[in-house]
DOROTI-831974 format. One record per residue: x, y, z negated of N, C-alpha, C in turn; residue in one letter. Coordinates in steps of 0.1 Angstrom, whole numbers, plus 5000, padded with zeros to 4 digits. Layout:
BEGIN
XYZXYZXYZa...
***
This chain:
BEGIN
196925283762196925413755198125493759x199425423761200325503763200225583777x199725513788199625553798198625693796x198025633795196625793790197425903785x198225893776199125953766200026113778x200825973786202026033798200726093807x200026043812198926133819198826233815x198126303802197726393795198626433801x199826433797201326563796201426603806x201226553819201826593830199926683841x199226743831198126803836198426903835x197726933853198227043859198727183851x197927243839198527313831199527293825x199627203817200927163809201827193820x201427113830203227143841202827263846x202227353847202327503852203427523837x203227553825203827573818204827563815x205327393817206427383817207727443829x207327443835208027513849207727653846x207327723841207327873840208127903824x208327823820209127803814210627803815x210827663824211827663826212427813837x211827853843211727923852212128033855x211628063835211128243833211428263824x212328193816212228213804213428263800x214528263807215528343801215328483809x216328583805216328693801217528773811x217028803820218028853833218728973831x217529073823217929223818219229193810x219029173795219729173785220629163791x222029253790223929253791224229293773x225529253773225929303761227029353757x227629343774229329393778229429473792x230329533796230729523807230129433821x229329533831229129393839229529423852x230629253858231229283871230429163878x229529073877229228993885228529073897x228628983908227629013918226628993916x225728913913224528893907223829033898x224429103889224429173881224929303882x225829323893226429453890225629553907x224729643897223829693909224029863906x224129883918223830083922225330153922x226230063919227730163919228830033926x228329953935229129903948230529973953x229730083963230330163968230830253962x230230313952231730373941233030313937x232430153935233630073934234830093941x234330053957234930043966236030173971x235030323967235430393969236630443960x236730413949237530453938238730343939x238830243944239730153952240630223962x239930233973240630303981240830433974x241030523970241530643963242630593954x242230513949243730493943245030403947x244530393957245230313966246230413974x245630563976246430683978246730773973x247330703958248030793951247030933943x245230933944244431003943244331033922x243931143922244131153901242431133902x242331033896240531043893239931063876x238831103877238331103862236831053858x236430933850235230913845234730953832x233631083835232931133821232131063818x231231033806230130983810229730973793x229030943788228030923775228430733773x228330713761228330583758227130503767x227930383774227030273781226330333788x227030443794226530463808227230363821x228330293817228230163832230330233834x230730333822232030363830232930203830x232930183819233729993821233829913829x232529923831231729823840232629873857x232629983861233229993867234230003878x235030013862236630033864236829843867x235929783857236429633854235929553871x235229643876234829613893235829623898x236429743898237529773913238729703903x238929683897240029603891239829433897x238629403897238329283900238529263919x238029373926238729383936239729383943x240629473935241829483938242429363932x242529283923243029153922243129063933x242029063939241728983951242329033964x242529153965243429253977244829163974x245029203961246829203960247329263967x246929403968247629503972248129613959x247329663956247429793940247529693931x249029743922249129693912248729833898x247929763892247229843880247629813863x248329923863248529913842246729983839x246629883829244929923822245229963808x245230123804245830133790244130173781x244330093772242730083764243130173749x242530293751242830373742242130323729x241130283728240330223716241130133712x242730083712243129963706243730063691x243129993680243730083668245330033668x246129963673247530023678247830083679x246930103691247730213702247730333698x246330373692246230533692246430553679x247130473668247730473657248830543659x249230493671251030523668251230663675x252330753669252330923678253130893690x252930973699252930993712253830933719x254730933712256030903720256230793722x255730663710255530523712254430483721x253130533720252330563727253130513747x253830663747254630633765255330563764x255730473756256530353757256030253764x254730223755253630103760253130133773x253230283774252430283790253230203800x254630273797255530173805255630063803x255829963791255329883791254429803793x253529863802252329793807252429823824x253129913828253229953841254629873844x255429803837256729713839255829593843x255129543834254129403834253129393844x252929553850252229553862252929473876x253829593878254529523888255529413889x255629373878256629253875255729093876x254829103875253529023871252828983887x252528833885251828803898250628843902x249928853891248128963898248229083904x249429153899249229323901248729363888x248429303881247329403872248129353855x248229433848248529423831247829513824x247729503810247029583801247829623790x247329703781248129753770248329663759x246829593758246729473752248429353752x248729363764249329253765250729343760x251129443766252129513762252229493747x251829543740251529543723252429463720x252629323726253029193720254029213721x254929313732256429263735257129403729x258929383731259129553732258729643740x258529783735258529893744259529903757x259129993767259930033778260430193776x261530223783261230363779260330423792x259630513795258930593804259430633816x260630763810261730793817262430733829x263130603818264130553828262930463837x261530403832261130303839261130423855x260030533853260130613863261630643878x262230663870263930693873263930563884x263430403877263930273884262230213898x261830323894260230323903260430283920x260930393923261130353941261330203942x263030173935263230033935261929913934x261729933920260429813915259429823924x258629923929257829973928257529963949x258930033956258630013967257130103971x257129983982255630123990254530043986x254129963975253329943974252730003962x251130073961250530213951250230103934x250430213927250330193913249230313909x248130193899247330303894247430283882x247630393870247230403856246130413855x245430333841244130413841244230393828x243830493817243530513808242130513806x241130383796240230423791239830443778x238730493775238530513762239230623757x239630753767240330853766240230903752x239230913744238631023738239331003721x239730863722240930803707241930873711x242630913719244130973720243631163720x242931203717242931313718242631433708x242431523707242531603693241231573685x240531543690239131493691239031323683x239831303684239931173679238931153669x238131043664237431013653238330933645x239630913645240530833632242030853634x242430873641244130963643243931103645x244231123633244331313632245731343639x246531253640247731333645248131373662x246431313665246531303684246231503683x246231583670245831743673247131743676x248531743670249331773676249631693684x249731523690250431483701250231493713x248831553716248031533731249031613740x249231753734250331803744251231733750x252431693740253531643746253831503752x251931443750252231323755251431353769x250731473774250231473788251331533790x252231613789253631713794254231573799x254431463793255731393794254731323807x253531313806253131193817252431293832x252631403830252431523841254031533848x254931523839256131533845256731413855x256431313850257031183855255631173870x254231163866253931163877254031253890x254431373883254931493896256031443901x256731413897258331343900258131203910x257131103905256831083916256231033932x255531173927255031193941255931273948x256931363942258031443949258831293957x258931193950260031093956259230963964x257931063971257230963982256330833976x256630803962255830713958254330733957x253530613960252330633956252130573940x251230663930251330653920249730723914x248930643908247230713914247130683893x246130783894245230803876244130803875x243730753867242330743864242330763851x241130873845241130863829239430843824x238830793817237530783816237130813798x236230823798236130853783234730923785x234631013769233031053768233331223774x234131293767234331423764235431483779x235031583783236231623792236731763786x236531773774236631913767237831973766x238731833762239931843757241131923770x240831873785240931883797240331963801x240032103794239332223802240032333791x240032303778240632383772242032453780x242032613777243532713782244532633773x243732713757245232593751244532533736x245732503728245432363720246132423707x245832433695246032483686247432613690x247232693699247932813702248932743715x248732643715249732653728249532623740x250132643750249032613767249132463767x248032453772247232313773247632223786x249032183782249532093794248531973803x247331943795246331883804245231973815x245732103813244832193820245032173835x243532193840243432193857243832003859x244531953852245131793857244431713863x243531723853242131573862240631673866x240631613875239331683881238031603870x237531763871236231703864234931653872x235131503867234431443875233231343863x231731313864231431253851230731163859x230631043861229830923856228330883856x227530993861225630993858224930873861x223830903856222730813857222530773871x221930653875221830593887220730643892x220930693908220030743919218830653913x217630733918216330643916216230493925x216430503935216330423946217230283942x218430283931219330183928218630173915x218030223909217230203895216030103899x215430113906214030063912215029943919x216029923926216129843933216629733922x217029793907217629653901216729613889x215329683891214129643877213429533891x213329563902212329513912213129363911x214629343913215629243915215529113903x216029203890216229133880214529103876x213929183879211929123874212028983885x211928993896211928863901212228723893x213428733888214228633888213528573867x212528673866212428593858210428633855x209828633869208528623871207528703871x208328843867207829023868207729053879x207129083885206629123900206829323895x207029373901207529543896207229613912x206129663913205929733927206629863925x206829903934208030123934207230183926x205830173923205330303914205930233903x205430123898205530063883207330083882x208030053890209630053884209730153886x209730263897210030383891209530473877x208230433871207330493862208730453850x209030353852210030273838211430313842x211930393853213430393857213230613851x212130643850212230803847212030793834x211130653826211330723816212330673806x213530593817214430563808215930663812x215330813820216330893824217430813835x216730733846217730633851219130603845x218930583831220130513824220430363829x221230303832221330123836220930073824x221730093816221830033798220530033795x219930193795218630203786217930133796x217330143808216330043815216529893810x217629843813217529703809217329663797x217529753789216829713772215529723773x215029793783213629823781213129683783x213129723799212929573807213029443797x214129433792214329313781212829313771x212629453768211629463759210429383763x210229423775208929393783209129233786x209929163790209929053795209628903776x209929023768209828963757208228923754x207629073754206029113755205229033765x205428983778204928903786204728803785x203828723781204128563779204428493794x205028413795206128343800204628243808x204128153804203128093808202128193821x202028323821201628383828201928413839x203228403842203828423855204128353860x204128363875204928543882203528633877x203628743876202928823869202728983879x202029033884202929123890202229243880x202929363875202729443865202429603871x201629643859201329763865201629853859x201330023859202030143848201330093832x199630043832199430013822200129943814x200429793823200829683815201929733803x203129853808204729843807204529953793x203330063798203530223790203430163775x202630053771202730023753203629983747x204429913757206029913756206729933753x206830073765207530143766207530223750x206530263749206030403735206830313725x206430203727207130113712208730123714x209330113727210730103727211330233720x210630373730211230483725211230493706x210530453702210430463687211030363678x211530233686212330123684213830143689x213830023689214829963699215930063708x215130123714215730243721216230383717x215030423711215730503700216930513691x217130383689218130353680219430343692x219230303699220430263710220530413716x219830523718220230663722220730713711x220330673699220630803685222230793689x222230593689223930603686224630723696x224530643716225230713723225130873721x224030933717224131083712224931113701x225131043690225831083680227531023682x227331013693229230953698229231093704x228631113711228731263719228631363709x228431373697228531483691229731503686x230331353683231931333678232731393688x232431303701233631313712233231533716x232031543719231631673726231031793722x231331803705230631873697229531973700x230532023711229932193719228832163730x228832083739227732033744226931943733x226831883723225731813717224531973710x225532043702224932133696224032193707x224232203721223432293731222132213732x222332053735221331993736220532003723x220632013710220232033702219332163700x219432263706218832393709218132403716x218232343730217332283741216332263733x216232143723215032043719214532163714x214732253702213732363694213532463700x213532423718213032553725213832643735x215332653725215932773727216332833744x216332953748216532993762218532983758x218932853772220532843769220932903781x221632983784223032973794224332983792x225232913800226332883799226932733808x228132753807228532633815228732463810x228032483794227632393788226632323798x226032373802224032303809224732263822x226032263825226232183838226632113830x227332073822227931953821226431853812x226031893811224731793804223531773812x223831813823223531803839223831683845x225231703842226531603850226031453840x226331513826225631393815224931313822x223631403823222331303829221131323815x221231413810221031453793219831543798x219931643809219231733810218431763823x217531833829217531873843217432013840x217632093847217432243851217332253868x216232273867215432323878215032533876x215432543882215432703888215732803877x216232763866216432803854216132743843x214732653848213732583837214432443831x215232493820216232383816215032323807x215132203804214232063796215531953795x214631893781215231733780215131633795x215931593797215131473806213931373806x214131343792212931233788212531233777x211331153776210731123757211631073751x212731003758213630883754214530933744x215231053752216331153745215731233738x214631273733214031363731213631313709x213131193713212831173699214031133694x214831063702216231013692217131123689x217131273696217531473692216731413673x215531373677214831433666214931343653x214931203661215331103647216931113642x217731193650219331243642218631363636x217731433639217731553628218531583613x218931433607219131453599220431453596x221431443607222531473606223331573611x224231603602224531793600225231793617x225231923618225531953638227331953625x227831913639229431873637230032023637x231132033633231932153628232532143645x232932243649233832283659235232233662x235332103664236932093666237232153676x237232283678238132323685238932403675x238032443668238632493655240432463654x240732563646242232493638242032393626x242432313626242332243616242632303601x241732283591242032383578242232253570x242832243553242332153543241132173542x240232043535238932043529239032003517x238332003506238131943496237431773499x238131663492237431553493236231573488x235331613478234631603472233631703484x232031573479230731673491229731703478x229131803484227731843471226931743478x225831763470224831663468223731653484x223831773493223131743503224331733517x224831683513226631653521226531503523x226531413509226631313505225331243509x224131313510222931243514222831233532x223731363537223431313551224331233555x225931223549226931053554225830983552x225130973539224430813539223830813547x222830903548221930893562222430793575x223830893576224330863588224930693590x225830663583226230523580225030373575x223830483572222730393570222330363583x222030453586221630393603222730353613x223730353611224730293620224730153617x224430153601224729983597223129883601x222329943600220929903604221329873620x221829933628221929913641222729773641x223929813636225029693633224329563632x223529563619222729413614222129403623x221029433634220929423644221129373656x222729413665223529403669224329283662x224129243653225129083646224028953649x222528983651222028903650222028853666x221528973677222128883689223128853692x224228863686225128863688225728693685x225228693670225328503670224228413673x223228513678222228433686222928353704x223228453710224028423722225428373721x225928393708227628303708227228163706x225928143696225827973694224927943704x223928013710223127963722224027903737x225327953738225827913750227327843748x227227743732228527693732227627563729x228027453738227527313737228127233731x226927163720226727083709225927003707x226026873720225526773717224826723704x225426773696225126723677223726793673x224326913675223227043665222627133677x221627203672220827313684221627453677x221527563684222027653679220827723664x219727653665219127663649219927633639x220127463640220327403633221527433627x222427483638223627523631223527653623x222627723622222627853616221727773602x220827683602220127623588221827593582x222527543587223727443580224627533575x224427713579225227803574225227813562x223927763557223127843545223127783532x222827853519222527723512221227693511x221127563504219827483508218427563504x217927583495217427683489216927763501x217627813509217527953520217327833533x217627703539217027703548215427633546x215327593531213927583531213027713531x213727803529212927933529212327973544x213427913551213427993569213327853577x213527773576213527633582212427633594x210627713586209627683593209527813606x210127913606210228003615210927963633x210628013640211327953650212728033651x213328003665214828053661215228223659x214228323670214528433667213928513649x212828413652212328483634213228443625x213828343623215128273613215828383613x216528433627217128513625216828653618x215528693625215628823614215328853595x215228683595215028683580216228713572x217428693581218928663572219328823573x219828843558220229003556221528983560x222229093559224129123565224828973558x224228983544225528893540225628763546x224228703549223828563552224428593569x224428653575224528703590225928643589x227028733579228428723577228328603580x227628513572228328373561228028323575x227028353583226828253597228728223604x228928333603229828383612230928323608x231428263593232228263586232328093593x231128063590230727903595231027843604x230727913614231127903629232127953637x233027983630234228073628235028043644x235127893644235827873663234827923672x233727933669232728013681233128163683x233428183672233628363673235028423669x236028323668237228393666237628483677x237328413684238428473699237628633699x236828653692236028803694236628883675x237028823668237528883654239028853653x239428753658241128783655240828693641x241628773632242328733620241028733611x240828623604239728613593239628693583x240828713579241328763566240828933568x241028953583240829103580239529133582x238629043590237129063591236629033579x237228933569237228923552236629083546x237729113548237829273537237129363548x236629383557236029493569234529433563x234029323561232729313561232629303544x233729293539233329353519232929503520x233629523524233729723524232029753532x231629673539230529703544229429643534x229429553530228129513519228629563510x229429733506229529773493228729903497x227129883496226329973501226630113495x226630213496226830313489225630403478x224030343486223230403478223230293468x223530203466223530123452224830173445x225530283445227230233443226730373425x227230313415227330363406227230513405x228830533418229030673419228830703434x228630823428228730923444230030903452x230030853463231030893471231930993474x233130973478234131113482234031073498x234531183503235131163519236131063519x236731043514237830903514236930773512x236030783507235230663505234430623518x233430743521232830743538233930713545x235130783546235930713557236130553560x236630523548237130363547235530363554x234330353549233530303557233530293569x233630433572233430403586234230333592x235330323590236530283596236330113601x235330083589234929903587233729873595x232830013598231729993607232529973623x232830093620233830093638234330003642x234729913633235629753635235029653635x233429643635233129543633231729563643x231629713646231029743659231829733672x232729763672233829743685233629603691x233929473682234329353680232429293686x231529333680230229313683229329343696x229929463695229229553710229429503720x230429423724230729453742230729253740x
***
């Protein structure tokens, strides 16, 4: 009988299955960071390459671009390159460190130098601000003044990313309205100086907004970043490199994608990289695994698709739209006009051109896609952003009552994303740390109390997951704490960031003030930052 038994198992279907399984079953689309592998990093090669050599000659460059359009991804390429050259030594200043763009201006060009001392002092060539943080400052000046020496004939590139924290624009340092001037004055000066003294010395700045960098001037005074960095933005991937990485990555996990079908899915995800591969992810979910190789057609993908834009996708555009309304006020509101029709001109519709937001053909300006189109319409509900270009006035803390309902709005869906975002998030931290002992289920049942894993126990691993609300999500996290430190730092402070977040506001006794939404957000941002990439 046993024999009969091992027979059974190994019939021809069962092992078609199991091999298509093994085969197919993971998930080639899904990224959730930054991507520099070879394997993975498709359609901006030779940008890489190119942006390498330019800074290699002393060249000022600039990356615009919309959230998770691929700028990181990148920079973290030609960085990866140039390591391997050992030729360009590169300071990497990460404006998103709430250090850094905490501190006013002047501390601020300390650390640069301090990260440009650690550059060329350092065996890779390469330092970050990150690491600077830990030690004393340098001063700027004198580091400059000591450059030829240190420095020699070999090129130094700064790159600042995440521009958009250091600038008047800021979403949580109000004081970058007055420092932006005199911290581009002080870093316009020193680089003109030296290129007067023959050094090579190259910039790169990346962020969402180039607004800040076109303005004449800045609360009345001339705008020391004017004319500086070429406006340069970041777009959506050629068709031909969009098709060439749905056709690549379908392979490798049993999607057969002919040019009509991947193109049909690369337009209607506005050839975004990010948004196609979430799609793709979508689809490879919807496929049963046992069925392939599979080769797909416009039908198979369009029910999908309709479901993504109203899902999944939607929610992943509302966000990068509503970063763009922070970082770019003046271009979001245009796109917003677009949607109800309106006839726009201005030199807004190039830059949402450049986005990748829009096409204009012969006048005939349109949305790009259904994609951007319904997530315009599922933000409806949050108010168009006041003008920072404005002067800054006082406000009253206190909001009236349809003030207060659109923060909720807004922080409700940010935190819906979030809970979201937490759940793959400790799905792939415990799925790829090995534990002979426990499966990455079992360790999520052992988070729990007992009570709750009899509730979820019979679910498989991804439905377990979506059963657990924020808090139980936390308590995962709290449990498995050496899986996920190295991504939260300090417990204590992820402690009080994730209380302030389960202190929901539409249950809260009282109405909120703006001091209240802030701390929120402040605890969303920190625990999105830490989650996202």
């Amino acid at each position: 009988m046993e024999i009969e038994a091992r027979e059974d198992l190994l019939t021809p279907d069962i092992f078609k299955r199991r091999l298509s399984w093994d085969l197919y079953s993971s998930d080639p689309f899904d990224v959730t960071g930054p991507v520099t592998s070879d394997d993975d990093f498709f359609g901006r090669r030779n940008e890489a390459l190119e942006l390498i050599r330019q800074l290699e000659r002393g060249r000022i460059r600039a990356f615009f671009g919309i959230r998770k359009i691929g700028k990181t991804s990148i920079i973290n390429r030609a960085v990866q390159i140039a390591k391997k050259q050992h030729n360009l030594k590169i300071a990497m200043i990460d404006c998103s460190d709430d250090q850094l763009f905490s501190m006013r201006y002047d501390k601020v060009l300390d650390y640069v130098a301090k990260t440009i001392e650690l550059a060329i002092s350092g065996e890779g060539g390469y330092a970050s601000s990150t690491q600077a943080l830990t030690l004393l400052p340098t001063d700027l000046s004198l580091l400059f003044a000591d450059l030829p020496v240190r420095l020699g004939s070999k090129p130094l590139a700064i790159i600042f990313d995440e521009i958009d924290y250091i600038t008047p624009g800021s979403p949580q340092a109000m004081h970058w309205k007055e420092d932006f001037n005199p911290f581009w004055r002080a870093m316009r000066v020193q680089l003109q100086e030296a290129q007067r003294k023959g050094l090579i010395v190259s910039l790169l700045v990346s962020g969402v907004s180039s607004l800040w960098f076109k303005l004449e001037t800045i609360n009345s005074i001339e705008n020391a970043a004017l004319h500086f960095l070429p406006e340069e933005y970041l777009g959506p991937f050629p068709r031909k490199a969009s098709t060439a990485m749905i056709r690549n990555l379908g392979k490798r996990c049993g999607l057969i994608f002919d040019e009509t079908t991947a193109s049909f899915l690369a337009n209607e995800c506005a050839d975004f990289p990010y948004w196609i591969r979430k799609a793709a992810s979508l689809i490879h979910r919807y496929i049963p695994v046992e069925e392939r190789p599979k080769r797909l057609s416009i039908e198979d993908i369009e029910p999908v698709l309709s479901e993504f834009v109203l899902g999944e996708g939607g929610e992943i555009v509302s966000v990068a739209l509503n970063h763009l309304s922070r970082a770019h006020p003046v271009c979001f509101n245009v796109l917003s006009r677009i949607l109800k029709g309106e006839k726009i001109e201005g030199f807004e519709l190039y830059t949402l051109e450049k986005y990748g937001l829009i096409q204009n053909k012969s006048g005939n300006v349109a949305i790009k896609c259904k994609l951007i189109e319904e997530s315009l319409k599922r933000g409806s509900s949050i108010p168009e952003p006041k003008s920072i270009v404005e002067e800054p006035r006082l406000v009253t803390l206190l909001l009236d009552t349809s003030e207060w309902a659109e923060e909720l709005a807004l922080i409700s869906r940010r935190r819906n994303i979030l809970e979201k975002n937490l759940r793959d998030f400790i799905h792939y931290g415990l799925l790829f740390v090995r534990d002979e002992k426990l499966s990455w289920t079992e360790k999520i049942l052992k988070s729990l109390p007992e009570f709750r894993r009899k509730e979820i126990s019979l679910y498989t691993g991804e439905g377990m997951l979506q059963k657990l609300n924020f808090s139980e999500l936390v308590q995962v996290i709290l449990k498995n704490w050496t899986v996920f430190e190295y991504r939260f730092g300090d417990q204590d402070e992820y402690k009080a960031n994730v209380a302030v977040i389960n202190e929901r506001p539409d249950a809260h006794a009282k109405e909120w003030d703006l001091a209240d939404f802030a701390r929120y957000r402040n605890s969303l941002e920190w625990l999105e930052k830490r989650t996202s990439n």
